[in-house]
C-alpha positions in Angstrom: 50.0 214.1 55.5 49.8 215.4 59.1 48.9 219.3 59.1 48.8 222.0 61.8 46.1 224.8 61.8 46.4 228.3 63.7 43.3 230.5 63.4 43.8 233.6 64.4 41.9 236.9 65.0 43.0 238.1 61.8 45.2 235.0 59.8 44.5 231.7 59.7 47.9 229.3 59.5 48.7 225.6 57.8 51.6 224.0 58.0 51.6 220.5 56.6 54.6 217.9 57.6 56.6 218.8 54.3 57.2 222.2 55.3 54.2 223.3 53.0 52.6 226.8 54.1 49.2 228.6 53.4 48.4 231.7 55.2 44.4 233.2 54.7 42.4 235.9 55.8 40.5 234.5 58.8 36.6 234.1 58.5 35.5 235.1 61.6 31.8 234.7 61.1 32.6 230.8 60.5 36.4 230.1 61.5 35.8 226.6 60.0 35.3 227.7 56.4 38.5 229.3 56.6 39.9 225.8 58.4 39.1 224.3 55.5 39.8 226.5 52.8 43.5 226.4 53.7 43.7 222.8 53.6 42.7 223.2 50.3 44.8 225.4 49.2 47.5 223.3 50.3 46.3 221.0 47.6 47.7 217.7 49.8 44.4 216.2 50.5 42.5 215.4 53.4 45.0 214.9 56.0 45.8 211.5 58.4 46.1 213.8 61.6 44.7 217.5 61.5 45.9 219.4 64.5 44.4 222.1 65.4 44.5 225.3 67.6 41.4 227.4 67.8 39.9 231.2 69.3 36.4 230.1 68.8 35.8 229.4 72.4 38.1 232.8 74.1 36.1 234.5 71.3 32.9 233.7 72.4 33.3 234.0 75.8 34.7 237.5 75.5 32.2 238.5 72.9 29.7 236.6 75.0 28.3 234.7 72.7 27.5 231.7 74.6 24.8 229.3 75.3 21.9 230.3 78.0 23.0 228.2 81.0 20.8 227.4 84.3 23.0 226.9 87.8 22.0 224.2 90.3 24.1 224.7 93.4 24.1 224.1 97.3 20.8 225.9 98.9 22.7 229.2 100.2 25.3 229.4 97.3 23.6 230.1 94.4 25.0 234.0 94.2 28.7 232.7 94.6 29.0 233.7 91.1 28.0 237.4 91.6 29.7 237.9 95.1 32.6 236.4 94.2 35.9 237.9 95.8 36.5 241.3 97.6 39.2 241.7 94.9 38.6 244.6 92.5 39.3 244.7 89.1 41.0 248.3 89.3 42.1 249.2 92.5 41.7 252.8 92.4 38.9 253.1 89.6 35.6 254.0 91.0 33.8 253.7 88.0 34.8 250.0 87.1 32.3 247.1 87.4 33.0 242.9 87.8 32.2 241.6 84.4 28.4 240.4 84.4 27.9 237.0 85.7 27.2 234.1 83.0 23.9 233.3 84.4 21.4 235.7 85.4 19.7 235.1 89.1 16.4 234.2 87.2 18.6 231.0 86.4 20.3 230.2 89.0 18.6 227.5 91.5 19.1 226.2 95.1 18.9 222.3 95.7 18.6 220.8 99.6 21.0 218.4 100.0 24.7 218.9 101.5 27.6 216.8 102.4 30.6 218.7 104.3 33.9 218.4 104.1 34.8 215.5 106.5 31.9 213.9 103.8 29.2 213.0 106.3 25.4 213.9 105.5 23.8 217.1 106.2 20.2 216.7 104.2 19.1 214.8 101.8 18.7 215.6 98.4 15.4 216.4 96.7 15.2 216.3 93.1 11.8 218.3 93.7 14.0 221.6 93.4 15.2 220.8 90.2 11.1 221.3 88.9 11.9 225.1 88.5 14.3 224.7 85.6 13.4 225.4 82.2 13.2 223.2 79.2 14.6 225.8 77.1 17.8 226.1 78.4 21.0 225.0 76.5 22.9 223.6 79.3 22.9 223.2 82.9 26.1 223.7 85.1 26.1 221.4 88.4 28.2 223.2 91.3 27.6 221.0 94.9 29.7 222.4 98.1 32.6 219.7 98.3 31.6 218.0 95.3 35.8 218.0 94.3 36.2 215.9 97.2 32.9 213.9 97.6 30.7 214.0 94.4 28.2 211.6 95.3 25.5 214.5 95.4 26.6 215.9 91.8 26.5 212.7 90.5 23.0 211.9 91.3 22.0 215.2 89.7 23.3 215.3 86.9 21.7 211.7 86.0 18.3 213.4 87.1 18.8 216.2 84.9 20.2 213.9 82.0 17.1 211.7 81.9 15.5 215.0 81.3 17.4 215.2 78.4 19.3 218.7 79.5 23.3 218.6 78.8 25.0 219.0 82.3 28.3 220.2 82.7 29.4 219.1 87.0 32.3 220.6 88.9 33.7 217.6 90.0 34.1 216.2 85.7 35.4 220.0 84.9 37.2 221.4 87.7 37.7 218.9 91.2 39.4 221.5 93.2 38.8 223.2 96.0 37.4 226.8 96.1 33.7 227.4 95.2 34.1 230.6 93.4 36.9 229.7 91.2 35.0 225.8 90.5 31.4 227.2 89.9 33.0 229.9 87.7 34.6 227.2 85.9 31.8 224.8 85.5 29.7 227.7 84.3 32.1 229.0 81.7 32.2 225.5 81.0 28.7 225.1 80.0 28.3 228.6 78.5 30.7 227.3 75.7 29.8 223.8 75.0 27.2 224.2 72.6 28.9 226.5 70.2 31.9 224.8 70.7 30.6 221.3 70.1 28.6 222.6 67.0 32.3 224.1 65.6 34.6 220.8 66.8 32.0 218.6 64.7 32.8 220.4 61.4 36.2 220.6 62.0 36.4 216.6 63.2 35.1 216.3 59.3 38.3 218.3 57.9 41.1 214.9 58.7 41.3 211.3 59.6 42.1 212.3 62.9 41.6 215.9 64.3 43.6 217.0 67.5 42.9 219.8 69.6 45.3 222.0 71.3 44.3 223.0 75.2 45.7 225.5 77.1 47.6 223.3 79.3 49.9 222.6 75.6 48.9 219.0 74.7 46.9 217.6 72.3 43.3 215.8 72.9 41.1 214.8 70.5 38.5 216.9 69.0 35.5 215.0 70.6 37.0 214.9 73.9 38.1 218.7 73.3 34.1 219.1 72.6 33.3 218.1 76.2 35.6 220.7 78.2 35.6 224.0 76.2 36.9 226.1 79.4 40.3 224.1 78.9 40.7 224.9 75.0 40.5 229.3 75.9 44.5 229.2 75.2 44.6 227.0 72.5 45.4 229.3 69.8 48.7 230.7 72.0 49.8 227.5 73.5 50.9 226.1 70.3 53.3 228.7 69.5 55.1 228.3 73.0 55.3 224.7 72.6 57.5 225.4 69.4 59.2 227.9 71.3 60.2 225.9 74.0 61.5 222.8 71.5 62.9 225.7 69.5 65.2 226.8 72.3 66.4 223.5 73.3 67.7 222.7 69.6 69.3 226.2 69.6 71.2 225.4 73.0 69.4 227.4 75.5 67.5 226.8 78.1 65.5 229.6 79.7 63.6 232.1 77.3 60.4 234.1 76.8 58.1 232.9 73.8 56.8 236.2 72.1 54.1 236.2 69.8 52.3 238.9 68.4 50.0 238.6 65.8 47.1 240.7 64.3 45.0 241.1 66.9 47.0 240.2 70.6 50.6 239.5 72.1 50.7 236.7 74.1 53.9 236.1 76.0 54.9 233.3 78.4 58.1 232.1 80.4 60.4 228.8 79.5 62.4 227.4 81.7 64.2 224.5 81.1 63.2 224.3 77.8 59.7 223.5 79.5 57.0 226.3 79.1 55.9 227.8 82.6 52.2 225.9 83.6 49.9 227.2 86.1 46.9 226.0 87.6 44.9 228.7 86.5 43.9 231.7 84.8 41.9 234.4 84.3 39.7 235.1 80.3 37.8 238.3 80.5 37.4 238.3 84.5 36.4 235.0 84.7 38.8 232.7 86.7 39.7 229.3 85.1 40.4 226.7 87.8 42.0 224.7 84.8 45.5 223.7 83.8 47.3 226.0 81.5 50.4 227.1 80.2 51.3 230.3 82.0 50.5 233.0 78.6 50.0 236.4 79.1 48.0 238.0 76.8 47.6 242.1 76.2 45.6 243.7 73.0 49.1 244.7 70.6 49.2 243.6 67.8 49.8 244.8 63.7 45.6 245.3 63.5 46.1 247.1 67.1 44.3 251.1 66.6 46.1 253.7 67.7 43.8 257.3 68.7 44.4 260.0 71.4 42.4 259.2 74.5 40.2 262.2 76.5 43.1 262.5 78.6 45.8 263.6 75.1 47.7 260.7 75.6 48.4 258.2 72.5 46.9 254.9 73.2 47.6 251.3 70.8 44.8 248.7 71.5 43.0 247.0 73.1 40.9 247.3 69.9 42.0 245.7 66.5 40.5 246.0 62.7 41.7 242.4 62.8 41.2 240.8 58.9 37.9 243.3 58.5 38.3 245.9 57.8 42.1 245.9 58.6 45.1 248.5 58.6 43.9 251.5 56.5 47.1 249.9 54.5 45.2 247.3 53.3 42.5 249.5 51.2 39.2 249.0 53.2 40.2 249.9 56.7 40.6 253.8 57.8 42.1 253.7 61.2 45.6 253.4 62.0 47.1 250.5 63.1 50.3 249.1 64.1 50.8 248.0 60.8 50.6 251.3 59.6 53.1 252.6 61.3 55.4 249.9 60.9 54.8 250.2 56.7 55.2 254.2 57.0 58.8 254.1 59.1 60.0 251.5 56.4 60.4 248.3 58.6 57.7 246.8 56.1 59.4 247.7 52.7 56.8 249.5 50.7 55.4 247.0 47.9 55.1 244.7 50.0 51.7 242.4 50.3 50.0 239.8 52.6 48.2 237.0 51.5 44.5 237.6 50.3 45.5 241.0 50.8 47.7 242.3 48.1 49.9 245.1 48.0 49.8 247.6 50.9 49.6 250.8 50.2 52.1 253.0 52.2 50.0 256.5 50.9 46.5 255.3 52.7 48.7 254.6 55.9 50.3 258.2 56.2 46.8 259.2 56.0 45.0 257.7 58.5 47.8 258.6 61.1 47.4 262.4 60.1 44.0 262.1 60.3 44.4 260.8 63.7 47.1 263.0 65.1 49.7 260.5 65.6 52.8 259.7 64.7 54.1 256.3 63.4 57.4 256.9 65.5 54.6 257.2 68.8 52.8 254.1 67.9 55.9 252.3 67.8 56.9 253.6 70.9 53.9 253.5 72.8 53.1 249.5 71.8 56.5 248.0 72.7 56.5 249.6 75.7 53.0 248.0 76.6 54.9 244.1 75.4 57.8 245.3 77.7 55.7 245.2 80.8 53.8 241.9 79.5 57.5 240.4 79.4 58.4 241.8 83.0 55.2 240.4 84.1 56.0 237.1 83.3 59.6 237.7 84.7 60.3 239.9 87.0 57.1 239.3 88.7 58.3 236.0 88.8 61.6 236.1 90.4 63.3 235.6 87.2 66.3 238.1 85.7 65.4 238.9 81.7 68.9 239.7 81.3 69.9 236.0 81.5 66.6 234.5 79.1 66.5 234.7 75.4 63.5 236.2 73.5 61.7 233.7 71.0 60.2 236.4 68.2 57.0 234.9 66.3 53.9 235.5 64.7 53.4 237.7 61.9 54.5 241.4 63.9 56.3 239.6 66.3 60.1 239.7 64.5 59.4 243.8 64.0 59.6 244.6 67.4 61.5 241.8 69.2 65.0 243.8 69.2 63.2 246.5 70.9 62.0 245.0 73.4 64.9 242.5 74.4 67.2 245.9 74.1 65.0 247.4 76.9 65.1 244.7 79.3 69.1 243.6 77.7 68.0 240.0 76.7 70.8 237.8 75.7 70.1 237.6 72.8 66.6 237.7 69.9 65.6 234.1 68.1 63.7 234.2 64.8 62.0 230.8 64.0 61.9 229.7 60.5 58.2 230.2 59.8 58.0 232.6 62.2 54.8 234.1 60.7 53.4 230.7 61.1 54.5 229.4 64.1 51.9 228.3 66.3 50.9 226.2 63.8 54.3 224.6 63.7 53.9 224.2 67.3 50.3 222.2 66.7 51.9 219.6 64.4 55.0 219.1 66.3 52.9 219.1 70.0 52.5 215.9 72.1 49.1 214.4 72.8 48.9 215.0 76.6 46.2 214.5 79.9 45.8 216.5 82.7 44.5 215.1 86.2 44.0 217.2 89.4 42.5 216.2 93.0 41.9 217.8 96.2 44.1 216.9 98.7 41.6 216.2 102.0 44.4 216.9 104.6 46.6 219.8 104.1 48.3 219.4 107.0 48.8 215.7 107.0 51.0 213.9 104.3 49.8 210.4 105.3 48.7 208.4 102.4 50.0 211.0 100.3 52.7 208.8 98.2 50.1 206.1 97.7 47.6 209.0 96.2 49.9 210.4 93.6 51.5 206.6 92.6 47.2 206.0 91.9 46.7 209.6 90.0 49.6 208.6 87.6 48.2 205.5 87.0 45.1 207.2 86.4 46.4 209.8 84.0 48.5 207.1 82.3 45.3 205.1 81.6 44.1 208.0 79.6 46.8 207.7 76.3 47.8 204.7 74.2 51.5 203.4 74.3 54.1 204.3 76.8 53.5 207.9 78.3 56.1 209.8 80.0 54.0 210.7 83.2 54.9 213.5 86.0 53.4 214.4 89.2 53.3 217.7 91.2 52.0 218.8 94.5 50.2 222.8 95.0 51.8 223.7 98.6 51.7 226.8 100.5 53.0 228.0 104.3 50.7 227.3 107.0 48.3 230.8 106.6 48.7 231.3 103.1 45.8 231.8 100.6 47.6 231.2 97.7 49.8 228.0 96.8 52.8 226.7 94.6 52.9 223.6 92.2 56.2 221.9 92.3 57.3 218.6 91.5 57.8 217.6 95.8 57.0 219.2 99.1 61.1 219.6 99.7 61.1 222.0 96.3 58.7 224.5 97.6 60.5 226.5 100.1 63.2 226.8 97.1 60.8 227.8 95.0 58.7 230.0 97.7 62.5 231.6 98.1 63.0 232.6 94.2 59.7 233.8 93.6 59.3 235.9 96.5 62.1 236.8 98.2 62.1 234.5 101.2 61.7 231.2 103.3 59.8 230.5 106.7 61.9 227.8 108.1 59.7 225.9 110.9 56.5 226.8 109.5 54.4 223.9 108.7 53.9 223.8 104.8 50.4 222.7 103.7 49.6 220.3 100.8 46.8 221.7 98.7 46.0 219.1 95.5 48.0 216.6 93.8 48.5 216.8 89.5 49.9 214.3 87.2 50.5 214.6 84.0 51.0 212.2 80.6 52.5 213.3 77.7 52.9 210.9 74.3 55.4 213.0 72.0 54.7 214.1 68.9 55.1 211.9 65.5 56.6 215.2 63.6 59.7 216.2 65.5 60.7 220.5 64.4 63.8 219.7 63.5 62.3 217.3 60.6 61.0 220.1 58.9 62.8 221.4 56.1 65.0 224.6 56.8 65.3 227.9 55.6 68.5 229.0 54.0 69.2 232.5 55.9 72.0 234.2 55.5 74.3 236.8 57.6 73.0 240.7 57.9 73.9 243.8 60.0 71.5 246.2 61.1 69.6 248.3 60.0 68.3 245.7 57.6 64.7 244.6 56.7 64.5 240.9 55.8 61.2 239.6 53.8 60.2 236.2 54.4 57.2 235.0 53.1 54.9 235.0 56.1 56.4 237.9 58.5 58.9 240.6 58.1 62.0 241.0 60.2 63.4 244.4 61.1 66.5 244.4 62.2 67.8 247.8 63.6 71.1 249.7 64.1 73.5 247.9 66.1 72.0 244.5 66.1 73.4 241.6 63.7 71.8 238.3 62.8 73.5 234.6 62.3 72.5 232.0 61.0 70.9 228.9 63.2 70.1 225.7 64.2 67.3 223.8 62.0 66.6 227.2 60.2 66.7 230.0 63.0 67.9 233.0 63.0 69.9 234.7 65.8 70.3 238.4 66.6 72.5 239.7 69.2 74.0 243.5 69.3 77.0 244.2 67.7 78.8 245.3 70.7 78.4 241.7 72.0 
């Protein structure tokens, strides 16, 4: 038996191979107890391959709940992490602060020693600075000026500090790119989450044969590797669901789509094109930047647990806070706020009756109530949280050079197929695609992912491509190395215009004024364009292949309609109509069409 598990902020998913699903209350407290109670439940056994997607380390590092982490870095560059950039997090708030820095300045430590960037010697190192650390400490990040091109320095180090018996986390092993903000931000968050992500990993490697864990670039790796770089697992839970998406719309015929999927707690949205999910290089978890490779998700705070109030100001705010499985919706019996779910209960588009799993029945009186109480309307919450998934899809779109009247939107997660018509109606999306499993997804997506590696180098030269060919040719066979079998293996170059700050990945130099063209409006024939880092990439496919799974019989409706499944609800509203699809789907489109 191979099985997929999803945990969520407020569900925890398992699919196994033969289509078998167990949705449970998430245990927040200890995510692995529910991990393994809903392999239980499934009553299979222990499984041969356990793939998993988890929150606990984008949980801990937004709750920060991490380990306490000493910084060695270059003499002079120890405050990197607290100057950072001259970018503000609100433009035109005052009152807003950075987020606090993982390591306070009490921990953070100068060593001599320098190499520059052509790699000759500046000092020498001297271990002697290392003296000031602290025993007690849980890990050690190691962040050396042009380490990601010459990590001679780092290495040394971190074996000094190893024979001390300290864990070390170095740039150059996490994050060998260029940029010393971005990498010692990295290696930090890197070390801040090890511990508590190594002690979680170890009871979860316990659960299967072999346990798989999903990263945020949308492969698999396994769990003891996954251990080792924590930063690159802070999308796990959401990359799973778009790597269903994107198979999903290739078996329906399409190409280009948005995955949306909104569960309890979040929405997390992201572009496919190509029947390939969008990747980016990195990405930013609670105002940290990740120098990491990712899938390009967008996350916002709507989802079904999402609270609604009025603000100071009178207006009706949904989110960013959620009741999540504890206390809930006030539907559920133990919450009192209103939620989402609440609304969605109280205009009909959940039929009353109805229950969740570990639940029970949700009671549609308790839900009227706690709107009252809180002056709102369930019309307004609607209202106010599609809007807010409207601009995460034209953030991923629009802002992207890419026209949502020609993509597709892939609905999932348990709220997801309530407000999908909505929001492809406001942007006029083709067309609406319902997964079978929909309210289980993303854990579809973790058994039917590929194993896959990630490699990434500093390109030395940005303004030379000598040697360049050679370089990526070795970086393939490096990534290659990395999996069993035959991988399929890509490589991409980042490139920007001679006096830009900011860069493109594409898969060859001669792409990226194309590319530079569709995203932002223009080319700059002439100038000299600049080669940044090269990336390869090895992918293995997956053994479990979606369309193997068994399919749902659907059958035709017209809107309005509410259609119960067993682990989401679909609303379908006036003048929309739904068709049966490929391995299971369902398809809405407007009546007019």
């Amino acid at each position: 038996m191979r099985v997929g598990v999803d945990t969520g902020g407020t569900f925890t998913d398992v699919v196994a191979d033969d289509g078998s699903v167990v949705k449970i209350p998430s245990t927040p407290r200890d995510p692995a107890s529910a991990v393994g109670a809903g392999i239980e439940a499934l009553g299979l056994g222990r499984p041969v391959v356990l793939a998993h997607g988890t929150t606990v380390p984008v949980n801990a590092l937004l709750q920060r709940q991490g380990a306490r982490v000493a910084l060695v870095a270059t003499r002079g560059f120890a405050d990197i992490i607290e100057i950072a950039r001259q970018s503000r997090p609100s433009l035109y708030d005052t009152f807003v602060d950075r987020p606090t820095p993982l390591v306070p300045r009490e921990l953070r430590f100068e060593i001599t020693g320098r190499i520059d960037a052509s790699g000759h010697r500046v000092n020498d190192l001297d271990f002697t600075d290392l003296d000031a650390i602290p025993n007690d400490v849980d890990a050690v990040a190691v962040c050396l000026l042009h380490a990601d091109l010459d990590a001679t320095d780092e290495i040394a180090v971190a074996q000094e500090l190893r024979n001390r018996g300290m864990d070390v986390n170095c740039s150059h092993e996490v994050s060998p790119e260029f940029r010393e903000y971005e990498r010692t931000v990295t290696t930090v968050a890197n070390a801040y989450l090890r511990p508590i992500c190594r002690r979680y990993l170890e009871a979860i490697d316990d659960l299967g044969e072999t346990v798989l864990v999903m990263t945020s670039a949308g492969g698999l790796v396994p769990a003891r590797e996954a251990a080792a770089t924590p930063a690159a697992l802070l999308l796990s839970g959401p990359a799973g669901g778009v790597r269903a998406a994107s198979a999903l719309v290739t078996a329906c015929g399409f190409g280009d789509a948005v995955a949306f999927d909104m569960g309890g707690t979040s929405t997390d949205v992201c572009l496919i094109r190509g029947g390939e999910p969008e990747p980016t290089a990195s990405h930013v978890v609670g105002g940290f930047p990740i120098r990491l490779p990712s899938l390009s998700i967008h996350t916002i705070g709507a989802g079904g647990g999402s609270i609604a109030r009025i603000d100071a100001g009178g207006a009706l705010v949904v989110g960013p806070n959620s009741a999540g499985a504890v206390p809930g919706p006030a539907c559920y019996g133990s919450g009192t706020e209103p939620t989402v779910t609440d609304a969605d209960l109280v205009l009909g588009r959940i039929p009353e009756g109805s229950s969740f799993p570990g639940i029970g029945v949700l009671r549609t009186d308790l839900a009227r109530t706690a709107l009252a109480h809180a002056g709102v309307s369930a019309e307004g919450v609607v209202r106010v949280v599609d809007a807010s998934i409207e601009r995460a899809v034209r953030l991923v779109t629009v802002s992207q050079g890419v026209d949502p009247r020609e993509l597709v939107l892939v609905a999932f997660g348990g709220a997801g197929p309530l407000h999908a018509c909505a929001i492809a109606e406001a942007l006029e999306m083709r067309a609406v695609i319902i997964p079978p499993r929909a309210g289980v997804f993303s854990a579809v997506g973790l058994l039917t992912s590929p194993m896959q590696r990630d490699l990434v180098r500093s390109w030395p030269t940005p303004r030379s491509t000598d040697g360049l060919a050679d370089a990526l040719r070795k970086l393939e066979n490096d990534v290659s190395g990395l999996l069993e079998g035959s991988p399929m293996v890509e490589s991409f170059v980042d490139c920007r215009y001679e006096g830009q700050s900011h860069e493109i990945t594409v898969s060859s130099i001669e792409e990226f004024a194309i590319e530079h063209e569709r995203r932002n409006g223009y080319m700059r024939p002439g100038v000299q364009v600049e080669v940044i880092a090269l990336r390869a990439r090895a992918q293995v496919a997956a053994q479990v292949d979606p369309a193997a799974l068994p399919a749902l019989v659907r059958h035709s409706a017209r809107g309005p309609e509410v259609i119960s499944e067993p682990d989401c609800t679909i609303w379908i509203p006036n003048g929309w109509r739904a068709e049966p699809g490929p391995i299971g789907a369902l398809l809405l489109e407007r009546s007019e069409q």
